[in-house]
PDB file as gemmi writes it, atoms N, CA and C in Angstrom:
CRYST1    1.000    1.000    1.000  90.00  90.00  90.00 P 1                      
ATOM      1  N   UNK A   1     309.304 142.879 143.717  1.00  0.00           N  
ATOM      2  CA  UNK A   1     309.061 141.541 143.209  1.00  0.00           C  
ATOM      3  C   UNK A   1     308.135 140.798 144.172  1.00  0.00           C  
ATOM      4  N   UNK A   2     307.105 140.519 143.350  1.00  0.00           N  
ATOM      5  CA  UNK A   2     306.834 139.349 144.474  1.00  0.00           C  
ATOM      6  C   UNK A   2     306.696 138.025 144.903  1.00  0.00           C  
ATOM      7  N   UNK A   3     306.768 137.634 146.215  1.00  0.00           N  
ATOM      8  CA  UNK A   3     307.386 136.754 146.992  1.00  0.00           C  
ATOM      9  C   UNK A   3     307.145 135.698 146.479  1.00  0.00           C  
ATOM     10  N   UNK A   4     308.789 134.457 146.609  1.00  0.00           N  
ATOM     11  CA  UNK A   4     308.297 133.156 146.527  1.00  0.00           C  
ATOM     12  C   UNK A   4     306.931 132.681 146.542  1.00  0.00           C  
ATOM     13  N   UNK A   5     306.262 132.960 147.962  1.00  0.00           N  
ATOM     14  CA  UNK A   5     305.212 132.207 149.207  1.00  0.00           C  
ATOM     15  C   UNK A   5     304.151 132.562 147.866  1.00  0.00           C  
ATOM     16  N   UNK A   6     304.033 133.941 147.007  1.00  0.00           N  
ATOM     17  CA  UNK A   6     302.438 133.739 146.735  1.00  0.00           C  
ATOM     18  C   UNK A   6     302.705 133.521 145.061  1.00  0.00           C  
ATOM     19  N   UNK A   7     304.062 132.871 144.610  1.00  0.00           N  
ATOM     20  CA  UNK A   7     304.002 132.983 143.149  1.00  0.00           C  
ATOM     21  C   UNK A   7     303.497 131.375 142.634  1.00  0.00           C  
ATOM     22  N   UNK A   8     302.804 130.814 141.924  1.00  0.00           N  
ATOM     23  CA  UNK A   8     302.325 130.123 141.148  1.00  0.00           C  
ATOM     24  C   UNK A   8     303.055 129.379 140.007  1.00  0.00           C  
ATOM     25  N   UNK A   9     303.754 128.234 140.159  1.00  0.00           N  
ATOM     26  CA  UNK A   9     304.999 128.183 139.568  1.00  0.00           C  
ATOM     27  C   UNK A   9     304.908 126.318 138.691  1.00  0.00           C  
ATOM     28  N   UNK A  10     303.892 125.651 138.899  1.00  0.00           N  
ATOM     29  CA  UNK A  10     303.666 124.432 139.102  1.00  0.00           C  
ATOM     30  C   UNK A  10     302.954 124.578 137.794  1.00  0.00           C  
ATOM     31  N   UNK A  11     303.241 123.330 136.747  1.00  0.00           N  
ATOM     32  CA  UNK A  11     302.057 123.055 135.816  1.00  0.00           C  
ATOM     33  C   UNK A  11     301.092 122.893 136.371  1.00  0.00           C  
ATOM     34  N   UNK A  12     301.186 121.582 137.096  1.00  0.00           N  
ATOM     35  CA  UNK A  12     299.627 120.919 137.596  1.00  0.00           C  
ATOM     36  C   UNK A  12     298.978 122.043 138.355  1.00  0.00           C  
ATOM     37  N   UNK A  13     299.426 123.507 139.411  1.00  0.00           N  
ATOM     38  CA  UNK A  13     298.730 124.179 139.532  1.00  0.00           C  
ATOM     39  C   UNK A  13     297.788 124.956 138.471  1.00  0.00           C  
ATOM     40  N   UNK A  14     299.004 126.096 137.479  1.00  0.00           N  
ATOM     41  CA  UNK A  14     297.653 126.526 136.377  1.00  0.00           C  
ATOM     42  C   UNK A  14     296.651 125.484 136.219  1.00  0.00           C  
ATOM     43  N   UNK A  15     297.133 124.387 135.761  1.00  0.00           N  
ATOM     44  CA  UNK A  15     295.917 123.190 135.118  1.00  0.00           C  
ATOM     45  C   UNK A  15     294.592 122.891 135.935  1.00  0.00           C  
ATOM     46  N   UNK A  16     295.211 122.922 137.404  1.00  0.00           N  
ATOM     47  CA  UNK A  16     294.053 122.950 138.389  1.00  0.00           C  
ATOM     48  C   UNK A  16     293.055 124.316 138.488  1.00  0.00           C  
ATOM     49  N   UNK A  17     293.909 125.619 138.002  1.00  0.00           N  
ATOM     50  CA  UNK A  17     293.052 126.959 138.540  1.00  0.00           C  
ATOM     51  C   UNK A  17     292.854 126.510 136.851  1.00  0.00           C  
ATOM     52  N   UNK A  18     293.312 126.491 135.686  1.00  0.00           N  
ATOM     53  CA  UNK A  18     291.973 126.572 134.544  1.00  0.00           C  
ATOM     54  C   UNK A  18     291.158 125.634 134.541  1.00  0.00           C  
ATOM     55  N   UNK A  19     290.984 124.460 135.204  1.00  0.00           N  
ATOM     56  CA  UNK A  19     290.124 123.155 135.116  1.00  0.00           C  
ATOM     57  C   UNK A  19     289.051 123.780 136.176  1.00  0.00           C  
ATOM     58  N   UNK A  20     289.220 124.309 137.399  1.00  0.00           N  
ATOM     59  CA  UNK A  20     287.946 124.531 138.091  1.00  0.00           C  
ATOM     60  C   UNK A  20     287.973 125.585 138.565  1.00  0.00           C  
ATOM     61  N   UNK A  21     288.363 127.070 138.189  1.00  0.00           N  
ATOM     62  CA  UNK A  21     288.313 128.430 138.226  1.00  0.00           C  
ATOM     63  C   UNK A  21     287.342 128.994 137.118  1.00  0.00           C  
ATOM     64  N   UNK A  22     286.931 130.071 137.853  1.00  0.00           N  
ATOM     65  CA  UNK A  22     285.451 130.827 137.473  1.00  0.00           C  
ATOM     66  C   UNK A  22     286.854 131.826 136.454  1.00  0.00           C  
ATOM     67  N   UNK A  23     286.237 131.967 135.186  1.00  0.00           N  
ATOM     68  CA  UNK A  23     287.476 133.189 134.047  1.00  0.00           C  
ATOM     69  C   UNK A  23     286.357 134.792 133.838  1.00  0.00           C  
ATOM     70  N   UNK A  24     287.343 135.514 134.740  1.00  0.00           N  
ATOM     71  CA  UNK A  24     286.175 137.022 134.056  1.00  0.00           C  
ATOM     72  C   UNK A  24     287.861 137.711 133.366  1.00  0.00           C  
ATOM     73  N   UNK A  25     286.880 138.790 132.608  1.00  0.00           N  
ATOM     74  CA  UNK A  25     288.044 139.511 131.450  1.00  0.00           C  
ATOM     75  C   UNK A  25     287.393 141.185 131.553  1.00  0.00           C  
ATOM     76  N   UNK A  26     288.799 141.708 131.439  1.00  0.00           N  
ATOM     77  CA  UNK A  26     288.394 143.046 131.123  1.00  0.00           C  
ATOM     78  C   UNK A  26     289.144 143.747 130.354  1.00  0.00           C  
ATOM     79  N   UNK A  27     289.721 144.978 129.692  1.00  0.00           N  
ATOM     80  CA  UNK A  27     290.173 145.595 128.533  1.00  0.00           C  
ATOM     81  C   UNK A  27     291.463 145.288 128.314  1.00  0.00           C  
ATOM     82  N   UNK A  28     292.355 144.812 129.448  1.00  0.00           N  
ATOM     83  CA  UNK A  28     293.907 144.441 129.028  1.00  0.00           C  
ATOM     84  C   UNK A  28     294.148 143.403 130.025  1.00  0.00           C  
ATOM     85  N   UNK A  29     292.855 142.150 130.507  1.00  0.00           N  
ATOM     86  CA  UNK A  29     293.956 141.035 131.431  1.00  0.00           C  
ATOM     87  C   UNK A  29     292.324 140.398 131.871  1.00  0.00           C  
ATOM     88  N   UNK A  30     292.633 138.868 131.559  1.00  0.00           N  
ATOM     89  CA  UNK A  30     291.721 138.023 131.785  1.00  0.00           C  
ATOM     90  C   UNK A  30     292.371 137.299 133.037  1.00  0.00           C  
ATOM     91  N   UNK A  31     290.941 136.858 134.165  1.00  0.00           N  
ATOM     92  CA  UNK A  31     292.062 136.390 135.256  1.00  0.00           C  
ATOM     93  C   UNK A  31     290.759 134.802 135.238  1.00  0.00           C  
ATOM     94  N   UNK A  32     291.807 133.810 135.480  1.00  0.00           N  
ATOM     95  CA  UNK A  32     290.821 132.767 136.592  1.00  0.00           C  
ATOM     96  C   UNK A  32     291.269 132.786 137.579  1.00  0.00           C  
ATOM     97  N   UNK A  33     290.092 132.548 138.855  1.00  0.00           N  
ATOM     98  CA  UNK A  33     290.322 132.604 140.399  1.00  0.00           C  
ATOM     99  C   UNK A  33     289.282 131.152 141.020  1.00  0.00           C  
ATOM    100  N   UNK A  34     290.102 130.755 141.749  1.00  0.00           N  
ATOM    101  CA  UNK A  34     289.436 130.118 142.764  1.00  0.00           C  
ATOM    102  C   UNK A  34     289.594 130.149 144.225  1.00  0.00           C  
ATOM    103  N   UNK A  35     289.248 129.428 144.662  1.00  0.00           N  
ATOM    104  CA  UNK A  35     289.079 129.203 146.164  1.00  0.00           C  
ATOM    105  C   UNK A  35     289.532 128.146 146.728  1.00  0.00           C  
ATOM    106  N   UNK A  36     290.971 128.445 147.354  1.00  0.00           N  
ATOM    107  CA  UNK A  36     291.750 127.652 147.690  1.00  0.00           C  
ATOM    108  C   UNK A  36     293.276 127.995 148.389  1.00  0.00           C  
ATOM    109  N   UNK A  37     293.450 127.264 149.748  1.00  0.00           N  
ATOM    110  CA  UNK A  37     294.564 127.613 149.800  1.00  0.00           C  
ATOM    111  C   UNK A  37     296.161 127.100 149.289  1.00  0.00           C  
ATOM    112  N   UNK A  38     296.979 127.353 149.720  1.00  0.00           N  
ATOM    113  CA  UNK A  38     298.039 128.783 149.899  1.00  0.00           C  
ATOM    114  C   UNK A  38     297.237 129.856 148.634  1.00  0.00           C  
ATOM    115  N   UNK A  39     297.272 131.300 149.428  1.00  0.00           N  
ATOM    116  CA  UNK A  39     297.073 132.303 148.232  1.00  0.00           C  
ATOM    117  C   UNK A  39     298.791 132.318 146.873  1.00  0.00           C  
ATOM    118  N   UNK A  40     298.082 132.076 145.764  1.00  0.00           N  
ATOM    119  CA  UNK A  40     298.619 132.217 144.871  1.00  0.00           C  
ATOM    120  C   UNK A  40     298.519 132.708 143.856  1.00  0.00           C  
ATOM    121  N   UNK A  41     299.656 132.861 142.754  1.00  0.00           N  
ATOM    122  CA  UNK A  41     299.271 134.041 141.561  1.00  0.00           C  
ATOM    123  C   UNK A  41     299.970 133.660 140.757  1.00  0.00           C  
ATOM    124  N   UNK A  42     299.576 133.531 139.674  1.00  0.00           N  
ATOM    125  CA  UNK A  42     299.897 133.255 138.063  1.00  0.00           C  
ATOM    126  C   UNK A  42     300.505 134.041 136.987  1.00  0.00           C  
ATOM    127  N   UNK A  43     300.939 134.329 136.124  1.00  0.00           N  
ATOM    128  CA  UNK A  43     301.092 135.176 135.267  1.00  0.00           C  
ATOM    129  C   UNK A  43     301.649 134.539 133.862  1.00  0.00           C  
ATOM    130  N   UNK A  44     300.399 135.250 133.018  1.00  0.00           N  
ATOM    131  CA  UNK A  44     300.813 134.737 131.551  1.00  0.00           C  
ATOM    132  C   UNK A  44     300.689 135.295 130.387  1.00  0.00           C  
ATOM    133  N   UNK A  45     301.544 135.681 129.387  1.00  0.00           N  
ATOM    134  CA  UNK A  45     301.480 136.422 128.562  1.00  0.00           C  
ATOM    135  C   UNK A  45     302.235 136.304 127.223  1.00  0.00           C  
ATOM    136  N   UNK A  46     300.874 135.318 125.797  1.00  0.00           N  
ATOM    137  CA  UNK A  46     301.257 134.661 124.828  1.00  0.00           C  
ATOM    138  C   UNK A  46     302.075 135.121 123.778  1.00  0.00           C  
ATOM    139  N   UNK A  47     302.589 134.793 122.970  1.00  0.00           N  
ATOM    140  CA  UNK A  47     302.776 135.461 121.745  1.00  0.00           C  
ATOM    141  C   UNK A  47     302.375 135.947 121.084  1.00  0.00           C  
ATOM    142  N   UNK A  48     301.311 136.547 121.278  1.00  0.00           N  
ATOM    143  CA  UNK A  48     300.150 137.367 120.322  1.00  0.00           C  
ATOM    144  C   UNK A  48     300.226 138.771 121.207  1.00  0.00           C  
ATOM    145  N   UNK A  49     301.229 138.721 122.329  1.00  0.00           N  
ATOM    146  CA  UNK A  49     300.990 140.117 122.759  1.00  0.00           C  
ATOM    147  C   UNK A  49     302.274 140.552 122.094  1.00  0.00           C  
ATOM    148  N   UNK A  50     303.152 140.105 121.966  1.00  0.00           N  
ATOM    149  CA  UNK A  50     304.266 140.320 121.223  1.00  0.00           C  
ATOM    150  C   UNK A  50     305.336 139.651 121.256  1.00  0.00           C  
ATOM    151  N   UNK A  51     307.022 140.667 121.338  1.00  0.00           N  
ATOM    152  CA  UNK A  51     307.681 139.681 121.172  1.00  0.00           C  
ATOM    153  C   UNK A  51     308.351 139.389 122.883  1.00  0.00           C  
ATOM    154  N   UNK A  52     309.235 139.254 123.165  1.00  0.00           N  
ATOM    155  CA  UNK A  52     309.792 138.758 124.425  1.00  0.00           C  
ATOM    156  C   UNK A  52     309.271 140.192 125.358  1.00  0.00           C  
ATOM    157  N   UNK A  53     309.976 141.137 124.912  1.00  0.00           N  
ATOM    158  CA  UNK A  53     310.478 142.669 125.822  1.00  0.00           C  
ATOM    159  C   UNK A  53     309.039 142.763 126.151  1.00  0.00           C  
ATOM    160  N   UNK A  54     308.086 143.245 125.441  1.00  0.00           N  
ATOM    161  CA  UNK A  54     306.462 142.980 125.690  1.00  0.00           C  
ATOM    162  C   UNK A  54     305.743 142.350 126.654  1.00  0.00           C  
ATOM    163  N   UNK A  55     306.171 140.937 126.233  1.00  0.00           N  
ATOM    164  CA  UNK A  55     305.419 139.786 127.241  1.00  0.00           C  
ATOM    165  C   UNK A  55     305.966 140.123 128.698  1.00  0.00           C  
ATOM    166  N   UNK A  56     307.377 140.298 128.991  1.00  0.00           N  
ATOM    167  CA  UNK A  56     307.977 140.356 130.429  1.00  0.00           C  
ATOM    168  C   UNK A  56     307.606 141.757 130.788  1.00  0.00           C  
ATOM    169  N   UNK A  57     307.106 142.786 130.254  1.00  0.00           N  
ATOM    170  CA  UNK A  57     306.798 143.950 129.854  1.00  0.00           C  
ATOM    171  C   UNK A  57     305.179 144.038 130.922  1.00  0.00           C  
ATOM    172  N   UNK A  58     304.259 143.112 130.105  1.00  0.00           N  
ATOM    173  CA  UNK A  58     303.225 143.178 130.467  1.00  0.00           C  
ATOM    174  C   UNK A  58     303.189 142.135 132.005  1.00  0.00           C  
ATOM    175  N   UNK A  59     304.054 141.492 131.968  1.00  0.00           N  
ATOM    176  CA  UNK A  59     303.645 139.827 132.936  1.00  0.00           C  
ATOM    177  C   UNK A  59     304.226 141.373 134.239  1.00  0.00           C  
ATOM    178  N   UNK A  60     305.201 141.867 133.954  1.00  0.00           N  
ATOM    179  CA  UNK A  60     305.738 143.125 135.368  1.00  0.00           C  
ATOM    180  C   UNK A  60     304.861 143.765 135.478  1.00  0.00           C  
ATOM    181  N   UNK A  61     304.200 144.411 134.662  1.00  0.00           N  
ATOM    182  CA  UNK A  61     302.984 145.609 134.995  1.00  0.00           C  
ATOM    183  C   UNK A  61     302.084 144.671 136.257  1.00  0.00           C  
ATOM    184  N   UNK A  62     301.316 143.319 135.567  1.00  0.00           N  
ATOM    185  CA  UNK A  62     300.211 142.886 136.535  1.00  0.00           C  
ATOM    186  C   UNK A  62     301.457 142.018 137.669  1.00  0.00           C  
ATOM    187  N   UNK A  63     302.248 141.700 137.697  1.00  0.00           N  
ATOM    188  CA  UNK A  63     302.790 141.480 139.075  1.00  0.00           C  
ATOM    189  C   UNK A  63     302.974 142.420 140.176  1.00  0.00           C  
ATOM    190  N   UNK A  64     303.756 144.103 139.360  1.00  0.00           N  
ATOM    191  CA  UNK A  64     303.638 144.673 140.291  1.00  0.00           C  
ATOM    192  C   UNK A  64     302.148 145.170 140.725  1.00  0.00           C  
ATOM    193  N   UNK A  65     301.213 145.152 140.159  1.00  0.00           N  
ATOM    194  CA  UNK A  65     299.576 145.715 140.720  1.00  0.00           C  
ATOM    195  C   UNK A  65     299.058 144.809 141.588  1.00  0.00           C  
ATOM    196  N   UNK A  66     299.570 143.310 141.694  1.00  0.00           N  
ATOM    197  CA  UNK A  66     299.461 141.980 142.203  1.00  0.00           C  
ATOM    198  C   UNK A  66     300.481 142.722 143.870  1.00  0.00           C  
ATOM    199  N   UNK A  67     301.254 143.054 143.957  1.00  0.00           N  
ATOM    200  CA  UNK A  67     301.687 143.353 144.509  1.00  0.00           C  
ATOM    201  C   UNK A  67     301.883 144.107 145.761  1.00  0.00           C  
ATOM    202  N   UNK A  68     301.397 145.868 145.041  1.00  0.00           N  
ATOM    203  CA  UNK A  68     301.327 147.028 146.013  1.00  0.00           C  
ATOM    204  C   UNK A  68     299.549 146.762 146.407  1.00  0.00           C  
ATOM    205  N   UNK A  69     299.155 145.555 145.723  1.00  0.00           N  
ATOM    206  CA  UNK A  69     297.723 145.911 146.166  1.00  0.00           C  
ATOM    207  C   UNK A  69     297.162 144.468 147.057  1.00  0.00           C  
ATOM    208  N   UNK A  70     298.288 143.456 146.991  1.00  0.00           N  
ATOM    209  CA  UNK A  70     297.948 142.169 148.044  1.00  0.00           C  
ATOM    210  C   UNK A  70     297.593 142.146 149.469  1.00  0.00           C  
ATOM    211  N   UNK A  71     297.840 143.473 150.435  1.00  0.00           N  
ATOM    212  CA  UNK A  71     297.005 143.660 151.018  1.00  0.00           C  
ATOM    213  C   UNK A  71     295.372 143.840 151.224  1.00  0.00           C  
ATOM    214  N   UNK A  72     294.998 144.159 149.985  1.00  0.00           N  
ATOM    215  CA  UNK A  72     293.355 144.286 149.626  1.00  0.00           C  
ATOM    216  C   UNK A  72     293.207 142.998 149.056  1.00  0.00           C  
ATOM    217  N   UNK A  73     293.858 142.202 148.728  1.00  0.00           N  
ATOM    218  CA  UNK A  73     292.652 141.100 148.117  1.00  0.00           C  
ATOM    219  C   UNK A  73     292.756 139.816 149.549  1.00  0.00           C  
ATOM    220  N   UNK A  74     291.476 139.109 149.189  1.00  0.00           N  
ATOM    221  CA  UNK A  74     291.349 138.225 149.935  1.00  0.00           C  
ATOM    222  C   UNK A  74     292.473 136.769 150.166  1.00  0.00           C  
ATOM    223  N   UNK A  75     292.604 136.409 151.407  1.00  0.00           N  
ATOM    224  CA  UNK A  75     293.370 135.100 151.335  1.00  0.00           C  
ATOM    225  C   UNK A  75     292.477 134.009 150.926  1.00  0.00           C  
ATOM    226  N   UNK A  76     293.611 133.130 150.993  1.00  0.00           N  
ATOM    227  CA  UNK A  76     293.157 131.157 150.214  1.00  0.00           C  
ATOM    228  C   UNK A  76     292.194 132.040 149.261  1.00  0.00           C  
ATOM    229  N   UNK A  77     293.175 132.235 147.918  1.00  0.00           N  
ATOM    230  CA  UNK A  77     292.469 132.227 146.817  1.00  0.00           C  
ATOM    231  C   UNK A  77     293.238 132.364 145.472  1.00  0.00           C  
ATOM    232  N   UNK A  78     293.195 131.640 145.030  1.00  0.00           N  
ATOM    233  CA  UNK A  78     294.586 131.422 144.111  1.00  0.00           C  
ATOM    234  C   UNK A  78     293.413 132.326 142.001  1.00  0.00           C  
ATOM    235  N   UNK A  79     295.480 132.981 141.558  1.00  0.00           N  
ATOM    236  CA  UNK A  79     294.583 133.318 140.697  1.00  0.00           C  
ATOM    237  C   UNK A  79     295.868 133.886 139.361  1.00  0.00           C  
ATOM    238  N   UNK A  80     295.341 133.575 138.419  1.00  0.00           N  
ATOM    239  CA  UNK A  80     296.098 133.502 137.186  1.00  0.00           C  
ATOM    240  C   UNK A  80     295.802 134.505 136.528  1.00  0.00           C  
ATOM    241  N   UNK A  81     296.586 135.537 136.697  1.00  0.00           N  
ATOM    242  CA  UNK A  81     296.456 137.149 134.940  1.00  0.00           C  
ATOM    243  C   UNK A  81     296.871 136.657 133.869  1.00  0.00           C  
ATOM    244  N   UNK A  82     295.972 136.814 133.026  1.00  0.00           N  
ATOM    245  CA  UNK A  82     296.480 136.814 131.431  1.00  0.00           C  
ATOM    246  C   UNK A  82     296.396 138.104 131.109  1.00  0.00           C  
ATOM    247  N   UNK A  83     297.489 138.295 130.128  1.00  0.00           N  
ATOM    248  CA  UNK A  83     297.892 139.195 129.566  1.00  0.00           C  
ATOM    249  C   UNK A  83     297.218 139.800 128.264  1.00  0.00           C  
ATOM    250  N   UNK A  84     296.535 140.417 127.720  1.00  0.00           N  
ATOM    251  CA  UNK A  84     295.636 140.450 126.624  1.00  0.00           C  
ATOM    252  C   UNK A  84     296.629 141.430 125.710  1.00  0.00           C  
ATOM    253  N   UNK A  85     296.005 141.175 124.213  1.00  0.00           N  
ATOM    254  CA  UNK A  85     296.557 141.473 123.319  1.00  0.00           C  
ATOM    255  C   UNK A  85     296.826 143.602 123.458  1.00  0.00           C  
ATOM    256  N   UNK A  86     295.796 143.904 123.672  1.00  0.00           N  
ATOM    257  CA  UNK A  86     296.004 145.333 124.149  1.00  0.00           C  
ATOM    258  C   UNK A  86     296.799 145.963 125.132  1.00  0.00           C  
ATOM    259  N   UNK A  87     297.148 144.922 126.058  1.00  0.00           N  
ATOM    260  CA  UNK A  87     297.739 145.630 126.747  1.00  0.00           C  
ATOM    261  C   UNK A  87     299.267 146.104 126.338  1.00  0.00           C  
ATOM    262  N   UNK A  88     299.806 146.248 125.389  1.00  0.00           N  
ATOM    263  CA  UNK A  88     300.926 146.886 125.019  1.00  0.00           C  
ATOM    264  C   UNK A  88     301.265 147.876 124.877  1.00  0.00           C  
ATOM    265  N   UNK A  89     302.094 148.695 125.425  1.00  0.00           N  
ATOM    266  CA  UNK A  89     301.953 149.985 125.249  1.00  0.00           C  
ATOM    267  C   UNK A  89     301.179 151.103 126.255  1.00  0.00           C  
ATOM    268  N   UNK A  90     300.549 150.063 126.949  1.00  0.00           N  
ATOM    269  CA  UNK A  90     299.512 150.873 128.146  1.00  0.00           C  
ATOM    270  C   UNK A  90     300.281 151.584 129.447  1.00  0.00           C  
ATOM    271  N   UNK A  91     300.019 152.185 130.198  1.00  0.00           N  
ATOM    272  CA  UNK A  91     300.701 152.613 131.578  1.00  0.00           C  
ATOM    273  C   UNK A  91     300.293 151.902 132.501  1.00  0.00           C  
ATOM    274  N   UNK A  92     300.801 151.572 133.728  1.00  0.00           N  
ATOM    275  CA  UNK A  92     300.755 151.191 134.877  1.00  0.00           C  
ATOM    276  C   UNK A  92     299.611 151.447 135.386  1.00  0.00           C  
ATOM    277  N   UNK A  93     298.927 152.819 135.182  1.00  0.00           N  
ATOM    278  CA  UNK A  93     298.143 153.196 135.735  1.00  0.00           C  
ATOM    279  C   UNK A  93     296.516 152.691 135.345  1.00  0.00           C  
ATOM    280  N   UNK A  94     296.656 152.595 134.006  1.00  0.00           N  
ATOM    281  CA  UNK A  94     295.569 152.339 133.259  1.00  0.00           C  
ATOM    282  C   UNK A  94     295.337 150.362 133.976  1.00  0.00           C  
ATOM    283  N   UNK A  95     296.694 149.923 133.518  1.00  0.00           N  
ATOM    284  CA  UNK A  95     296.714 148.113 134.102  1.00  0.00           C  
ATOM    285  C   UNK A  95     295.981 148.223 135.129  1.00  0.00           C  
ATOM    286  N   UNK A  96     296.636 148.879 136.377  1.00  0.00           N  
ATOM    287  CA  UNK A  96     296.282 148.892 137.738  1.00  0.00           C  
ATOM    288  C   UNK A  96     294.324 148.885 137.652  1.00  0.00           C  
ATOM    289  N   UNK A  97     293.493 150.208 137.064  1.00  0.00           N  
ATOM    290  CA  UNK A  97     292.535 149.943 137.227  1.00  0.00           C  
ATOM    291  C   UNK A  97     291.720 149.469 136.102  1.00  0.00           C  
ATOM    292  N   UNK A  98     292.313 148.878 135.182  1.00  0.00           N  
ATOM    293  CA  UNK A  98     291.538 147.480 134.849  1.00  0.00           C  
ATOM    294  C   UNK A  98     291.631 146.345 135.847  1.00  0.00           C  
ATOM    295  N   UNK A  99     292.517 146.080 136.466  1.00  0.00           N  
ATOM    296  CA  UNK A  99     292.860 144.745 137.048  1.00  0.00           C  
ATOM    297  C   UNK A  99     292.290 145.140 138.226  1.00  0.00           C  
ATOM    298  N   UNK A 100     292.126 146.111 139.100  1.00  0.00           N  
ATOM    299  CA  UNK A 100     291.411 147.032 140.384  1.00  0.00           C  
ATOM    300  C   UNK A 100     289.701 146.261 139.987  1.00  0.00           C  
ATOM    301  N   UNK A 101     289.151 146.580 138.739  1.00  0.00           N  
ATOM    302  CA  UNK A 101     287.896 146.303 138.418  1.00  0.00           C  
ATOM    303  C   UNK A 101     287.411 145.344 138.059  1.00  0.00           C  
ATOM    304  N   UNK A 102     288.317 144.015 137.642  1.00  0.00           N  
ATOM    305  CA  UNK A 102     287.962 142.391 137.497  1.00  0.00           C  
ATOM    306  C   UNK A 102     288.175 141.865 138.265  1.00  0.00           C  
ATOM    307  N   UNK A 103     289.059 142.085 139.634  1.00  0.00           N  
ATOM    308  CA  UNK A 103     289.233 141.587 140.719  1.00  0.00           C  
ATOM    309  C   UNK A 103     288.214 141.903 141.583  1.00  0.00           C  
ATOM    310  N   UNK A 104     287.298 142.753 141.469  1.00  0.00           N  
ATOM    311  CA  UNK A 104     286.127 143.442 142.209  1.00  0.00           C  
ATOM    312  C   UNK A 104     285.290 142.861 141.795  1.00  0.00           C  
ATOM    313  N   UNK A 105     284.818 142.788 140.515  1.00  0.00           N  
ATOM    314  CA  UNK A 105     284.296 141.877 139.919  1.00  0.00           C  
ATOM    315  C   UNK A 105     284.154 140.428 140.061  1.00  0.00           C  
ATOM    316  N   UNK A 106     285.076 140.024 140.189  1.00  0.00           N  
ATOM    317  CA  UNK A 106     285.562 138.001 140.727  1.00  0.00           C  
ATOM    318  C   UNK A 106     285.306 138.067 141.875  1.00  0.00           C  
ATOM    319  N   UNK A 107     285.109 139.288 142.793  1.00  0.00           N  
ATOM    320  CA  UNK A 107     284.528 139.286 144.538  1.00  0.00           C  
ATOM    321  C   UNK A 107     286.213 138.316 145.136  1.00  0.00           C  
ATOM    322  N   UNK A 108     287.445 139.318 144.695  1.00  0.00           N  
ATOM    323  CA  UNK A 108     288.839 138.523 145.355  1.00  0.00           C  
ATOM    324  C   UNK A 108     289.293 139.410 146.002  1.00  0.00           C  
ATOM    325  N   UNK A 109     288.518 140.839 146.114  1.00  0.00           N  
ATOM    326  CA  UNK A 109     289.015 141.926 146.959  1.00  0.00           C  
ATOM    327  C   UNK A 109     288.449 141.837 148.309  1.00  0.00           C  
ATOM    328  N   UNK A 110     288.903 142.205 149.411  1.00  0.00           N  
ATOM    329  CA  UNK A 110     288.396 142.877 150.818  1.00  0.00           C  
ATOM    330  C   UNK A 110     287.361 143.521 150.882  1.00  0.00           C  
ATOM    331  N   UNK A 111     286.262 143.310 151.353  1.00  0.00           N  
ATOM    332  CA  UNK A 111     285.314 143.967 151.685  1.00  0.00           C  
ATOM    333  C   UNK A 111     285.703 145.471 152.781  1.00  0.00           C  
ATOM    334  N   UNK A 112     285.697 146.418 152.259  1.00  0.00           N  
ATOM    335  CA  UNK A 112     285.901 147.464 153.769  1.00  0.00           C  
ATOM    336  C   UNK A 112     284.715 147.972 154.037  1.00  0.00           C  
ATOM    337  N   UNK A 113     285.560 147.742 155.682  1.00  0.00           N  
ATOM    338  CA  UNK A 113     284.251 147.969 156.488  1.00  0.00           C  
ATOM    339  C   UNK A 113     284.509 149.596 156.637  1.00  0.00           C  
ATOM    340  N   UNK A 114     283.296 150.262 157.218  1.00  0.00           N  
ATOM    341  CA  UNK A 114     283.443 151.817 157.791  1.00  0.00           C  
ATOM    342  C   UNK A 114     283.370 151.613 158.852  1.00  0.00           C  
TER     343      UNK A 114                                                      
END                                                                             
């Protein structure tokens, strides 16, 4: 699970990351990100992905990828997954590198050095 410290829990926060966050999308999870501290994280997933088991279904997949992979992304930078209609039914694995490739994309990952 992850931690109190980086979960996103506040109306007025989402409202602030969709009012002045940059939105990129890819095959199963649209994210907005900005630049700002405490690092934080969002998660949302409508009724159009389905019914309850689904939504908590999909909101666990991108928490845990939010998760085993928060060492690679950058601090002070707050950022909201949406849950897209496809993603139902998908594996972990597949989530992981869609969400691996819009986060690369939004430039919220670590640069490694050699």
């Amino acid at each position: 699970m992850l931690k109190r410290q980086f979960r996103l829990r506040q109306k007025s926060g989402f409202k602030t990351i969709f009012e002045l966050g940059k939105n990129y999308s890819s095959k199963y999870v649209a994210i907005y990100v900005i630049s700002k501290s405490p690092t934080c994280f969002g998660f949302i997933a409508s009724k159009k992905v389905g019914n309850a088991v689904q939504r908590n279904r999909a909101k666990r997949l991108m928490r845990e990828v939010i998760r085993l992979n928060l060492p690679k992304i950058k601090s002070h930078v707050q950022i909201i997954c949406i849950a897209r209609v496809r993603i139902k039914g998908v594996s972990y694995s597949e989530v992981e590198k869609s969400m691996m490739y819009i986060l690369e994309k939004a430039n919220a990952l670590k640069s490694e050095k050699l």
